[in-house]
C-alpha positions in Angstrom: 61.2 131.8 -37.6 59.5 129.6 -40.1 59.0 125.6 -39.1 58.0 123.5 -42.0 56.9 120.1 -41.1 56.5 117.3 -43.3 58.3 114.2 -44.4 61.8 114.3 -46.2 60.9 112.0 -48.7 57.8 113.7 -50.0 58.5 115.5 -53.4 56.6 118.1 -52.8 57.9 119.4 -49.3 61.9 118.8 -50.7 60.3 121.4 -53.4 59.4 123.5 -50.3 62.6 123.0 -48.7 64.9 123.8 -51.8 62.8 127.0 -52.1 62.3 128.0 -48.6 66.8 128.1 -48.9 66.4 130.1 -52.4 64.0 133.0 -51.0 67.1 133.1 -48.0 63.9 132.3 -45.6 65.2 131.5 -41.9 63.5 127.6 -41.1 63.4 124.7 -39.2 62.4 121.5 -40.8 60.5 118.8 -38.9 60.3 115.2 -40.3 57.0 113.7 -38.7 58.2 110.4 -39.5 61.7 110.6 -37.7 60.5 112.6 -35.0 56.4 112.0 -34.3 54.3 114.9 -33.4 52.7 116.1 -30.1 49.3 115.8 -29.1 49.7 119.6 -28.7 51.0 120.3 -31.6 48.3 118.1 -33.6 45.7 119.7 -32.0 46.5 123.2 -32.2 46.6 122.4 -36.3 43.2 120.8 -35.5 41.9 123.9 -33.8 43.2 125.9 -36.3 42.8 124.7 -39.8 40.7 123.7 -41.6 39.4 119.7 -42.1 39.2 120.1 -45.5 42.6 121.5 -46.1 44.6 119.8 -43.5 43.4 116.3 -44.3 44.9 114.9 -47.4 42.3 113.3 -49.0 43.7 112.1 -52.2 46.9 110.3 -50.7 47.2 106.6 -50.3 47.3 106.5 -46.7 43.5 108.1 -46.7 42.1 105.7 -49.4 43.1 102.9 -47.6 40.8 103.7 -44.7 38.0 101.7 -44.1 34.9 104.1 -43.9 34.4 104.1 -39.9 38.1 105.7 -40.0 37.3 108.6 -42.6 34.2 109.1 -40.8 36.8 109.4 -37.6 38.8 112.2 -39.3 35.3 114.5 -39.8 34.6 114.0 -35.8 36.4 114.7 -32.4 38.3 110.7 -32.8 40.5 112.6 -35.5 43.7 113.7 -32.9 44.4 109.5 -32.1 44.2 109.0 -35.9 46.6 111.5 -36.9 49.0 110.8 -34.4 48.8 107.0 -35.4 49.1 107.9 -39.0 50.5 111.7 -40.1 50.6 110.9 -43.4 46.9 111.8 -43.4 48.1 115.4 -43.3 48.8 117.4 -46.4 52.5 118.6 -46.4 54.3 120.6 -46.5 52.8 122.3 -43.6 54.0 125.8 -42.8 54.1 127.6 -39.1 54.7 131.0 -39.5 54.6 131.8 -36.3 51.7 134.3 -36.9 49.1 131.3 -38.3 49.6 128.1 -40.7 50.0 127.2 -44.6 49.3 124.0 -46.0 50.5 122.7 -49.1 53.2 124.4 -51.6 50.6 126.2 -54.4 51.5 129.7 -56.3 49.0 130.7 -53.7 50.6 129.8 -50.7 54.0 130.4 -51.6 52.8 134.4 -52.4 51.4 133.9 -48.9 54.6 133.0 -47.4 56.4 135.9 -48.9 53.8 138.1 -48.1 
């Protein structure tokens, strides 16, 4: 079953939401925010995604870093700062059981249906 993670009040994962219930796609949603996420979890994502993708680089929440913190995200210190502050991660985030998505393109969406 598909688990989407991400924050309820983000436009762009309700997007992802309203569409995941159009395609009739079987999910869980996970609100970070209401219910924080596990080490494990952060780190698998970590293991398994890219820096460049799963770091959200152009949100609020990263420009307000101070540079020692960004430079934190690049290195092994990322997991504490993630934990401390999801927002840092782009959402949506989709597990498909099989590997991740990240974010809610044309791209991504064809991967989810694919």
């Amino acid at each position: 079953m598909l688990k989407i993670y991400g924050i309820r009040n983000c436009d762009t994962v309700r997007k992802a939401l309203k569409w995941a219930e159009e395609q009739g796609l079987e999910f869980t949603f996970h609100d970070y925010r209401k219910d924080p996420l596990s080490p494990e979890t952060v780190e698998k994502w970590l293991s398994a995604i890219d820096r460049s993708k799963l770091v959200n680089k152009r949100g609020t929440t990263y420009r307000n870093l101070d540079d020692a913190a960004k430079a934190q995200l690049e290195g092994e210190g990322a997991l504490p700062l993630l934990l401390e502050q999801p927002t840092l991660m782009k959402r949506p985030l989709f597990d498909t059981g099989r590997g991740y998505v990240v974010g809610f393109t044309d791209a991504e969406r064809a991967v989810l249906l694919g």
